[in-house]
Structure formats: C-alpha cells, structure tokens
ZAMAR-841048 format. One record per residue: y, z, x negated of N, C-alpha, C in turn; residue number from 1. Coordinates in Angstrom, 3 decimals. Each point is the difference from the previous one (the first is absolute). Layout:
% ZAMAR-841048
PT       n.v       n.w       n.u      ca.v      ca.w      ca.u       c.v       c.w       c.u   nr
PT         Y         Z         X         Y         Z         X         Y         Z         X  NUM
...
% end
This chain:
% ZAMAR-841048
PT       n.v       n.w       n.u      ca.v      ca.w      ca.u       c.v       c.w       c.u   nr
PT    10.582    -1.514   -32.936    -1.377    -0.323     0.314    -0.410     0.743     1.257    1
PT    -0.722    -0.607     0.865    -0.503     0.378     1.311    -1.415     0.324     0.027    2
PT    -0.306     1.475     0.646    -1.060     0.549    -0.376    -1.059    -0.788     1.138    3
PT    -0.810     0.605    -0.042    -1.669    -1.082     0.487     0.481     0.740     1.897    4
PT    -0.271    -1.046     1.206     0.310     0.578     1.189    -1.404     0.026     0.288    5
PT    -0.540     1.085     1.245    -0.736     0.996     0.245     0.215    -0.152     1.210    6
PT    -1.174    -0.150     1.028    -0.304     0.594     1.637     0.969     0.258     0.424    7
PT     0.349     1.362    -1.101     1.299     1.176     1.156     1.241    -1.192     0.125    8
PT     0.393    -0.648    -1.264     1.427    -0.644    -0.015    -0.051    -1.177     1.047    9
PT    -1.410    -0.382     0.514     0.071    -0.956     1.210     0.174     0.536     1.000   10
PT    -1.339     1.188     0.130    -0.013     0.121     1.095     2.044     1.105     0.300   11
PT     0.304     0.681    -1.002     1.414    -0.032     0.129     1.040    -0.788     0.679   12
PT     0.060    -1.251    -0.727     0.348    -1.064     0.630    -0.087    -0.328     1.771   13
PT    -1.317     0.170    -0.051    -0.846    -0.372     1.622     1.042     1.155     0.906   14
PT     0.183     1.105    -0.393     0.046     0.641     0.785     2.059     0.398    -0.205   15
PT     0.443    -0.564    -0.810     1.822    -0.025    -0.286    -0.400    -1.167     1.080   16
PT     0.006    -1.192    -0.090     0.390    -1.027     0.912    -0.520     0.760     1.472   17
PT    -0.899     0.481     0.418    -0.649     0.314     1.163     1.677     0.997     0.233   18
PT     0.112     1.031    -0.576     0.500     1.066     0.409     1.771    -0.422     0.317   19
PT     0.323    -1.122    -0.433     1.122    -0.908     0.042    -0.038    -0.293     1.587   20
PT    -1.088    -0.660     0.352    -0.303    -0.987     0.822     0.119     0.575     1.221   21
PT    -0.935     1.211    -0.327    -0.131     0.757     0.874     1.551     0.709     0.371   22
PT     0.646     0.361    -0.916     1.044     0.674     0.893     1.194    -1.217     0.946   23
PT    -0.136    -0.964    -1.034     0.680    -0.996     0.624    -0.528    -0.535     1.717   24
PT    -1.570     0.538     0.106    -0.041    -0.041     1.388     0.308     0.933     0.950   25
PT    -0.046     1.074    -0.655     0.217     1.230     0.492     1.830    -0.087     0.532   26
PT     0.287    -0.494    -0.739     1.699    -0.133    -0.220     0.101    -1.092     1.692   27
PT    -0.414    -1.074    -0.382     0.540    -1.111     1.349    -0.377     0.667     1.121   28
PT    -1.572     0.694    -0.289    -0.545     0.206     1.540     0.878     1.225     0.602   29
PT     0.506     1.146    -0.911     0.892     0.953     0.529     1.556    -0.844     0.854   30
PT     0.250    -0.997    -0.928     1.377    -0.579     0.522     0.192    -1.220     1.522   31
PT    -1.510    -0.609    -0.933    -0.007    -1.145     0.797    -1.204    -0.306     1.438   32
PT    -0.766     1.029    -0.838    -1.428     0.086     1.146    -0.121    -0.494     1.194   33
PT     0.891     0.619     1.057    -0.419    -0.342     1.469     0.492    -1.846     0.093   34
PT     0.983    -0.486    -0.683     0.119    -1.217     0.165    -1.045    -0.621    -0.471   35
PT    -0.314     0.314    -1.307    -1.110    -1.154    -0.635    -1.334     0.248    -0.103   36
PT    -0.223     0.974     1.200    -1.413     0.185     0.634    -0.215    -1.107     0.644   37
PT     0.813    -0.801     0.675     0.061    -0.655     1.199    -0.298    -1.848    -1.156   38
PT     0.562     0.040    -1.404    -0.707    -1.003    -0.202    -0.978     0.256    -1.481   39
PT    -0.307     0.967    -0.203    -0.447     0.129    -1.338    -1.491     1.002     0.626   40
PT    -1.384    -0.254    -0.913    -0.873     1.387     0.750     0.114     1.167    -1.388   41
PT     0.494    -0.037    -1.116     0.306     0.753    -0.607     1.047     1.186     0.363   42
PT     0.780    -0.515     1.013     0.997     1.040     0.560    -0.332     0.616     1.437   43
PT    -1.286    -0.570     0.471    -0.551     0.517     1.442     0.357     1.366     0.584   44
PT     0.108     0.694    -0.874    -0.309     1.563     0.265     1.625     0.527     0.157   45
PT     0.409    -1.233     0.044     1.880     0.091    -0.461     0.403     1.065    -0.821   46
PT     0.933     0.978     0.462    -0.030     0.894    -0.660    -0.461     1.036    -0.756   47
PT    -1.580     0.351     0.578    -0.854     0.779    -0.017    -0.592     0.138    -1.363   48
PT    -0.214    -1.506    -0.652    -0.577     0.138    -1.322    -0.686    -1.627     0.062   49
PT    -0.251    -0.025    -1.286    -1.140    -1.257    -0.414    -1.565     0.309     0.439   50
PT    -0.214    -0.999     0.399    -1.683     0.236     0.246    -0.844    -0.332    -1.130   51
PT    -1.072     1.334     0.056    -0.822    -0.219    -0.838    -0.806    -0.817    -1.249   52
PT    -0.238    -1.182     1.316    -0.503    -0.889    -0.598     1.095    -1.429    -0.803   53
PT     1.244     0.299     0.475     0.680    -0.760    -0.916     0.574     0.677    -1.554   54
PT    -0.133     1.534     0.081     0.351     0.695    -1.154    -1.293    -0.758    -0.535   55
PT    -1.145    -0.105    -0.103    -1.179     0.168    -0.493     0.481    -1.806    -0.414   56
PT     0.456    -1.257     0.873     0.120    -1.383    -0.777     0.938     0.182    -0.672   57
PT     1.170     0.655    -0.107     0.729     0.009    -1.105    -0.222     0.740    -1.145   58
PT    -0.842     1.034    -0.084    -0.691     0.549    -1.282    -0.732    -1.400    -0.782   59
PT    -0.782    -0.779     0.969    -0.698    -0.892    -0.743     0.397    -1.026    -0.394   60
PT     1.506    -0.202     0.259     1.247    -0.794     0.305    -0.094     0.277    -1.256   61
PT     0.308     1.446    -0.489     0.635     0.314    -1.319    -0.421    -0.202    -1.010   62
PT    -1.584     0.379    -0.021    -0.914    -0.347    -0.844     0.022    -1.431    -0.476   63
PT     0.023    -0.769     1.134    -0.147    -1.817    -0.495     1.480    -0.004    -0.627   64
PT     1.055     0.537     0.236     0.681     0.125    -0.737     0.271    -0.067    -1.563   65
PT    -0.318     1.572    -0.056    -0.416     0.338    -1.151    -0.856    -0.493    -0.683   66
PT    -0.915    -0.689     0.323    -0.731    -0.610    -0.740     0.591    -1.805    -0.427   67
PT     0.773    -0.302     0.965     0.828    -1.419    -0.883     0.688     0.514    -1.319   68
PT     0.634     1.326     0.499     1.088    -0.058    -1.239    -1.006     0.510    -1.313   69
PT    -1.301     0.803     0.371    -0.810     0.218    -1.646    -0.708    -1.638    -0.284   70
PT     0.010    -1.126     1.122    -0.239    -0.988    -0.915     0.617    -1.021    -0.027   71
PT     0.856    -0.097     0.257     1.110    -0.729    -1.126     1.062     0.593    -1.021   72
PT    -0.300     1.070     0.126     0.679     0.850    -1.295    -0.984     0.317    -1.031   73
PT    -1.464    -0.502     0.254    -1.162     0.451    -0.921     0.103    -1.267    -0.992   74
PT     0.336     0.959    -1.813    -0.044    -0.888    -0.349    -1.220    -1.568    -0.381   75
PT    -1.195     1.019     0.191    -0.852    -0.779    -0.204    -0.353    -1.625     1.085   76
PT     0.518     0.368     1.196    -0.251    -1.270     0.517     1.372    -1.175     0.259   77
PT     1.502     0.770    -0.273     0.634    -1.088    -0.072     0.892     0.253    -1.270   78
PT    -0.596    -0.932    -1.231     0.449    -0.006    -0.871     1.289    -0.412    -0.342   79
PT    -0.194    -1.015     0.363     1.311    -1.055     0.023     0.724    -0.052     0.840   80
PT     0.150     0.271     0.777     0.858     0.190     1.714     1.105     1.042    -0.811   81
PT     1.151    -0.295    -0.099     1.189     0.922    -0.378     0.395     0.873     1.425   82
PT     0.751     0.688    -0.306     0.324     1.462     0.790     0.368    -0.311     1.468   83
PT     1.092    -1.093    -0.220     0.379    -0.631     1.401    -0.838    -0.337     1.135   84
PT    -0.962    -0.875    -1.281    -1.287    -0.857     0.412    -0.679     1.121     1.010   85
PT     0.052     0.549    -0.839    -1.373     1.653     0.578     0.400    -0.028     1.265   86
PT     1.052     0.866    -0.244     1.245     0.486     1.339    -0.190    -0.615     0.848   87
PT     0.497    -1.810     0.394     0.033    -0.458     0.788    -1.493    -0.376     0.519   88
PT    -0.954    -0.167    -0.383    -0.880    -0.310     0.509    -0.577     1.295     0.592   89
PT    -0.297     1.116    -0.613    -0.019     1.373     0.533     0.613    -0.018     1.360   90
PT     1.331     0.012    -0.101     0.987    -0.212     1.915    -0.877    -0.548     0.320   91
PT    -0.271    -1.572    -0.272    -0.301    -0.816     0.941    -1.546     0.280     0.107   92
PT    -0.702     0.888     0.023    -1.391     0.294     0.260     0.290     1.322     0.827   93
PT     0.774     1.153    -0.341     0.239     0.952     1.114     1.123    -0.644     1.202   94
PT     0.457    -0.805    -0.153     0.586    -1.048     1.559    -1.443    -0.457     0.422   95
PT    -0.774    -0.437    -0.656    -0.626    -0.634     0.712    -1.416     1.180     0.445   96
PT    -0.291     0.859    -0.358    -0.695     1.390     0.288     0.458     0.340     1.304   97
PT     1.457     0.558    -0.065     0.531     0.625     1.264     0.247    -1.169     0.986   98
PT     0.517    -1.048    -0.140    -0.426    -0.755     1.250    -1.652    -0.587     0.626   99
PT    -0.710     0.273    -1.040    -1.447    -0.003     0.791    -0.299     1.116     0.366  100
PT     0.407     1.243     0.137     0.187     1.063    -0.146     0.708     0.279     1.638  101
PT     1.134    -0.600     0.132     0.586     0.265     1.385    -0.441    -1.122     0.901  102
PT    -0.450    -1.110    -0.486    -1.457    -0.694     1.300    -1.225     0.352    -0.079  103
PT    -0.523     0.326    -0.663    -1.597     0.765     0.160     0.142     1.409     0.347  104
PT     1.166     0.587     0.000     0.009     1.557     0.591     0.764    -0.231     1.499  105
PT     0.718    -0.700    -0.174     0.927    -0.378     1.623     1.394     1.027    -0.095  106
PT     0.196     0.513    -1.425     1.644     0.065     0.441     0.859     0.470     0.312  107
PT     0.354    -1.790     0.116     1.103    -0.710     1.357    -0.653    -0.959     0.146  108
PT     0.554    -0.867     0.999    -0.405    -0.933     0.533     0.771    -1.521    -0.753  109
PT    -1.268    -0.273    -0.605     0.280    -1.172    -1.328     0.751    -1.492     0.585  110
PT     0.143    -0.141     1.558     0.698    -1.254     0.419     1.529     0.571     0.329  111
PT     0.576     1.396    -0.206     0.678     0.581     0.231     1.193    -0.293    -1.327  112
PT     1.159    -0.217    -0.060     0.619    -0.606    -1.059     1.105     1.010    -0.626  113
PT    -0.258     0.599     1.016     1.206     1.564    -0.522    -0.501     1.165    -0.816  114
PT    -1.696     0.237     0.358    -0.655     1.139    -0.838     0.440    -0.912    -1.599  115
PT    -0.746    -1.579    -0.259     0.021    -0.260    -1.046     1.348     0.086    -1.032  116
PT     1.036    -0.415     0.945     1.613     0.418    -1.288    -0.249     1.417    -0.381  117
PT    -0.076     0.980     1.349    -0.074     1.340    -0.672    -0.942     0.677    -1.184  118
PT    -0.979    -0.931     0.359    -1.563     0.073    -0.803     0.970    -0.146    -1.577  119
PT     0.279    -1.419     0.107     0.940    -0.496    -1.236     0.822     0.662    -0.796  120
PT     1.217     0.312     0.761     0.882     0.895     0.073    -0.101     0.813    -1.090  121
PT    -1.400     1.063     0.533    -0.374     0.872    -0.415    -0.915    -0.168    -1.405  122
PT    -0.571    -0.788     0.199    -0.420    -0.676    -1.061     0.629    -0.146    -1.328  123
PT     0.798    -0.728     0.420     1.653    -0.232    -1.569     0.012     1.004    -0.420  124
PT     0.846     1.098     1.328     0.949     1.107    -0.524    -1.609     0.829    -0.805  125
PT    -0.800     0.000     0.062    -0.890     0.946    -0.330    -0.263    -0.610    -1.725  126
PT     0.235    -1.568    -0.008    -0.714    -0.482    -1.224     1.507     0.632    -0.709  127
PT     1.060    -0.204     0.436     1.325    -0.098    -0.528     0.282     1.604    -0.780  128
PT    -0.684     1.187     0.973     0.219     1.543    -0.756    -0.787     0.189    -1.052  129
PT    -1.395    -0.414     0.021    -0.741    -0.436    -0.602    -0.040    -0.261    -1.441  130
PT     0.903    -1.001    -0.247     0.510    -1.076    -0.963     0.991     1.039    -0.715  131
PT     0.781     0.681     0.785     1.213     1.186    -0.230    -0.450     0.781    -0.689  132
PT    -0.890     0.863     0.535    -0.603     1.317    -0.254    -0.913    -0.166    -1.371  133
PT    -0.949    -1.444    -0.449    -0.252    -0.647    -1.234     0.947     0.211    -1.604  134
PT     1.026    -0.512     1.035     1.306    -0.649    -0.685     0.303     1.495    -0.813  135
PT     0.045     1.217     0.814     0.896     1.510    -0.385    -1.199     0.352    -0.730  136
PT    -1.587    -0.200     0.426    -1.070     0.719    -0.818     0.108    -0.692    -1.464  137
PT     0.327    -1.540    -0.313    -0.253    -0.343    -1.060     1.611     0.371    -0.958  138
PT     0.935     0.210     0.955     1.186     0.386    -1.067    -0.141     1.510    -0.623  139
PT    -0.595     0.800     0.737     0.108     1.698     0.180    -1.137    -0.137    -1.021  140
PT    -1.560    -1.101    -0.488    -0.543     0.356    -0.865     0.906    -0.785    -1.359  141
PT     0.158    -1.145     0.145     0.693    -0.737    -1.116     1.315     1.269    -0.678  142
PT     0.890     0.465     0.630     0.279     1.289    -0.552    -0.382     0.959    -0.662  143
PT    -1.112     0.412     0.565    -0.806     0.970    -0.744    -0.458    -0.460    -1.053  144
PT    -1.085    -1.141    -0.313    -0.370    -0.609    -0.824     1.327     0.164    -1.503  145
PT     0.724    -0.958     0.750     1.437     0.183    -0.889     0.454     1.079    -0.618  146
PT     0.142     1.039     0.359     0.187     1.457    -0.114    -0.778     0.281    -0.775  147
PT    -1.416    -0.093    -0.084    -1.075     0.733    -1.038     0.409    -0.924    -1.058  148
PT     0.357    -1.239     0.571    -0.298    -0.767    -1.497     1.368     0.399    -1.269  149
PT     1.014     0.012     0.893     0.809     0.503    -0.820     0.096     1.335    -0.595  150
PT    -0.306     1.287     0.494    -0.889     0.732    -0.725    -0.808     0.238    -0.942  151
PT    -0.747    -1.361     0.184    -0.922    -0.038    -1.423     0.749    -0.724    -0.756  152
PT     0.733    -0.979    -0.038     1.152    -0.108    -0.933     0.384     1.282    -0.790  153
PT     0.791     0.707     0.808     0.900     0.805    -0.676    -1.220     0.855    -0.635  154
PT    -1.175     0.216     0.398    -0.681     0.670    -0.702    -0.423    -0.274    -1.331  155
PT    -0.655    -1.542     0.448    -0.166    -0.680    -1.675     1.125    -0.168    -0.854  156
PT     1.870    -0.342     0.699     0.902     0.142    -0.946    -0.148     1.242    -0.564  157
PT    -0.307     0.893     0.659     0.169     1.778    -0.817    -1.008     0.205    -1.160  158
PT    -1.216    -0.828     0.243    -1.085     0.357    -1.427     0.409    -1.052    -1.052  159
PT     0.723    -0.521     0.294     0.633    -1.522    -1.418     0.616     1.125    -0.908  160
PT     1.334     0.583     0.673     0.941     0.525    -0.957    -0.440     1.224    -0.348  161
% end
C-alpha cells in the first residue's frame, strides 16, 4: 500500500528531474559548448555556463513535467486507463510540453532538422533508463515484499506447532 503524496514528494520530484537536467546541460555545454553556441541559445555562453534565464524555463519545464506524471498516475482522474495507457499518454504530453517548450523558449532553431534527432535521440535514451531504473525499483521492492512475507510464514508456521 502507497502512502498519501505531499508538496515535498512533488515538489521533490520538480526538483530530481530539474537537477538531472540540469547537469545534463552542464555536461554538453562543458564538452560541446563553443560549437553549439553557434546553433542553440541555450549554449550561448559556450563554455562558460547556462544562462540564467534558461535554467529558470527548464525548472518550469520540470514542473509541467511533474505535474503530467501526478495526473495521469492520479488515481482519481484516470480510472480506467491501464498502466501502459497512463505511461504512454504521459510521454506523449511531456513530448509534447518540451517541444512547445523549445519553440516558445527558442532552443534551437525549430526549421533546423539535426537539433530535432538529437532532441529525439535524447528523448528515447532518457524514456529508455527511465523504464530501467522502474524496472530495478519495482524488483528490489517486490523482493523485499517477498522476504517479509516469507518471514511471516515461518513465523505463523512457528505458532501452529
């Protein structure tokens, strides 16, 4: 059973995806900066760092984020929508977030056809660890679970005899 979520566990959330995001820019602009100053304004400063005001759209990036995945995982508004269901429509509302997201902030340059594979790219591999890292949280609890339960087995076998 899953206990009641709370502010902190969003705004938590808000700020794991931010702090992801963030290093992942931190990461290209150290490697890649002075090139993809020249077509990106998120990397302007090339090496130097991210500017301000794009740390500040991807915080809010995160938030709209975070807030798809508390509602389509809320059970109260999609009842019937099974897990997949959730999932995929979830993606397909943060795809469609971050690409209004990189034309109403400017980016890259949206007639440009190379930011978008990488956009993509990155996209997958991100849904794909994602999906992974799910995958190890729900075996590492399904274990545990398992573990107590058999425990209380052997416990209740011990008060029989």
């Amino acid at each position: 059973m899953e206990r009641e979520k709370t502010i902190f566990d969003f705004l938590g959330n808000v700020f794991c995806i931010y702090g992801i995001t963030a290093t992942i820019l931190i990461l290209i602009a150290f490697f890649f900066g002075e090139t993809a100053k020249e077509i990106s304004g998120i990397f302007r400063l090339g090496r130097q760092g991210i500017p301000l005001e794009v740390m500040a759209e991807f915080l809010l990036t995160s938030f709209l984020v975070t807030c798809m995945q508390y509602l389509f995982f809320s059970e109260k508004l999609f009842k019937r929508l099974s897990g997949t269901g959730r999932t995929v429509c979830m993606l397909l509302s943060i795809l469609t977030i971050t690409c209004m997201a990189i034309w109403g902030f400017g980016w890259f340059p949206v007639n440009m056809w190379e930011p978008w594979v990488c956009f993509i790219v990155c996209f997958a591999i991100s849904v794909a660890v994602s999906i992974g890292v799910m995958r190890l949280k729900m075996k590492a609890e399904d274990r545990k679970l398992e573990e107590g339960l058999n425990r209380m087995k052997k416990k209740w076998e011990g008060e029989e005899k």
